[in-house]
C-alpha positions as CSV (number, residue, x, y, z in Angstrom):
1,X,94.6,152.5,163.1
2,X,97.7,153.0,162.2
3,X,99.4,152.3,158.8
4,X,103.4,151.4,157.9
5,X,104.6,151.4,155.1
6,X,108.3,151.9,154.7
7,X,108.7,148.7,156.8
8,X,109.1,145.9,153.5
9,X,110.0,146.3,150.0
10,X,107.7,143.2,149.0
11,X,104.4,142.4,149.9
12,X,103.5,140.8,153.1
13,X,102.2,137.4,153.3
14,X,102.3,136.5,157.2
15,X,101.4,138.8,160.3
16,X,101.0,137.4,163.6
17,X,101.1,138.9,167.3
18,X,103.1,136.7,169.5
19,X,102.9,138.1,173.1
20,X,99.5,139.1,174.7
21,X,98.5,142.5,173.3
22,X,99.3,143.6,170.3
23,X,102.8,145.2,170.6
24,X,104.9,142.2,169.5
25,X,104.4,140.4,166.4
26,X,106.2,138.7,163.4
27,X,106.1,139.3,159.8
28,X,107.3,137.5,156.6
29,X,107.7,139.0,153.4
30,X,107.4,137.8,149.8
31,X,111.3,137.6,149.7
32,X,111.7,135.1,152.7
33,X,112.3,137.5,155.5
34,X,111.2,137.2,158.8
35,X,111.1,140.3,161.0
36,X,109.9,140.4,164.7
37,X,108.4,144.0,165.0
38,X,107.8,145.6,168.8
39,X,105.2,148.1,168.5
40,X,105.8,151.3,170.9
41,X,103.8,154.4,171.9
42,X,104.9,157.0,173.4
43,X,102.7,159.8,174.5
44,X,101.6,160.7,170.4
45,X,104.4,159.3,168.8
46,X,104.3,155.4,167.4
47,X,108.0,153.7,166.8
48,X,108.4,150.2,165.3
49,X,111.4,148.1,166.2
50,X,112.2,145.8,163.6
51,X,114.9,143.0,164.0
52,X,115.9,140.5,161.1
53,X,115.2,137.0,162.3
54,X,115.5,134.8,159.1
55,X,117.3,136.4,156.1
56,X,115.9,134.2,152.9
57,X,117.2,131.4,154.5
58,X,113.9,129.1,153.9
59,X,113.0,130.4,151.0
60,X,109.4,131.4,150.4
61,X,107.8,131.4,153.7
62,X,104.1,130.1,153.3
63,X,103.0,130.2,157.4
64,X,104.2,131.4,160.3
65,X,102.4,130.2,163.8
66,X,103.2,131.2,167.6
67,X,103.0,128.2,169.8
68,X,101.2,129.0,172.7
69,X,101.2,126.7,176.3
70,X,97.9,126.0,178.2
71,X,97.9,129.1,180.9
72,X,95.9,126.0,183.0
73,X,98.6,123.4,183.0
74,X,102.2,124.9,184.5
75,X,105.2,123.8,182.2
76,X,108.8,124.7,182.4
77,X,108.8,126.2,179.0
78,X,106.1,128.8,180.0
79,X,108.6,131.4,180.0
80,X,109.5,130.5,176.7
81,X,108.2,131.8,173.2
82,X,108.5,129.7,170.4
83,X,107.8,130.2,166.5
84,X,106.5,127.9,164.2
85,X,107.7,128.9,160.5
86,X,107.1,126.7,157.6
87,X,108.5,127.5,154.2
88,X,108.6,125.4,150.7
89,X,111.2,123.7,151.4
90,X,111.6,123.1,155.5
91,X,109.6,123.3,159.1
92,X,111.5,125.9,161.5
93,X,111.1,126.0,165.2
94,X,112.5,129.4,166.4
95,X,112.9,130.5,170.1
96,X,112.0,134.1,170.7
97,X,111.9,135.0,173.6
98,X,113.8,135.2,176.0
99,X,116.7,134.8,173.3
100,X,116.7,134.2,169.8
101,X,117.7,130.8,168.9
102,X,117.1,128.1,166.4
103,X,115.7,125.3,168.0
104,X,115.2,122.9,165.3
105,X,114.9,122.6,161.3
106,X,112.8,119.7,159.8
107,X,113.8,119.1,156.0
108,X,110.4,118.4,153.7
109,X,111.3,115.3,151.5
110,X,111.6,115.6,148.3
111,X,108.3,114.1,145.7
């Protein structure tokens, strides 16, 4: 087990691995960033890639989720991966993989 810690300045409320394995994953921070990290090994050395994907745009980010397809039923978005990210104040749904893109923000209505 490996530890890293000069990847945030604020703690770390989400972790999730979003490709099979455990090389690619997403983080959010207390701050309301979202960073996808890519893991890498070579021969006795460990690297960490670490791209900016939301800059605290959402605010505090309370959940982030992959969504996985059904490996059983075929779908033409199989290729794609696509990030759940749910904040205080909206719904995120952020493409991945094969390119980053916004997909789609869902507002949460005001009480």
């Amino acid at each position: 087990i490996k530890s890293i810690t000069s990847l945030f300045n604020t703690p770390v409320l989400n972790v999730r691995f979003w490709k099979h394995g455990k090389s690619h994953s997403v983080a959010s921070d207390n701050d309301g960033n979202i960073y996808v990290l890519i893991l890498n090994k070579v021969m006795v050395t460990h690297t960490v890639d670490k791209k900016c994907l939301l800059s605290q745009a959402a605010g505090q980010i309370s959940g982030v989720e992959p969504l996985w397809s059904n490996p059983f039923m075929p779908h033409a978005l199989d290729d794609v991966t696509i990030l759940a990210v749910a904040s205080t104040t909206m719904v995120l749904l952020i493409m991945v993989e094969p390119t980053v893109k916004m997909l789609h923000k869902f507002e949460r209505p005001q009480s």
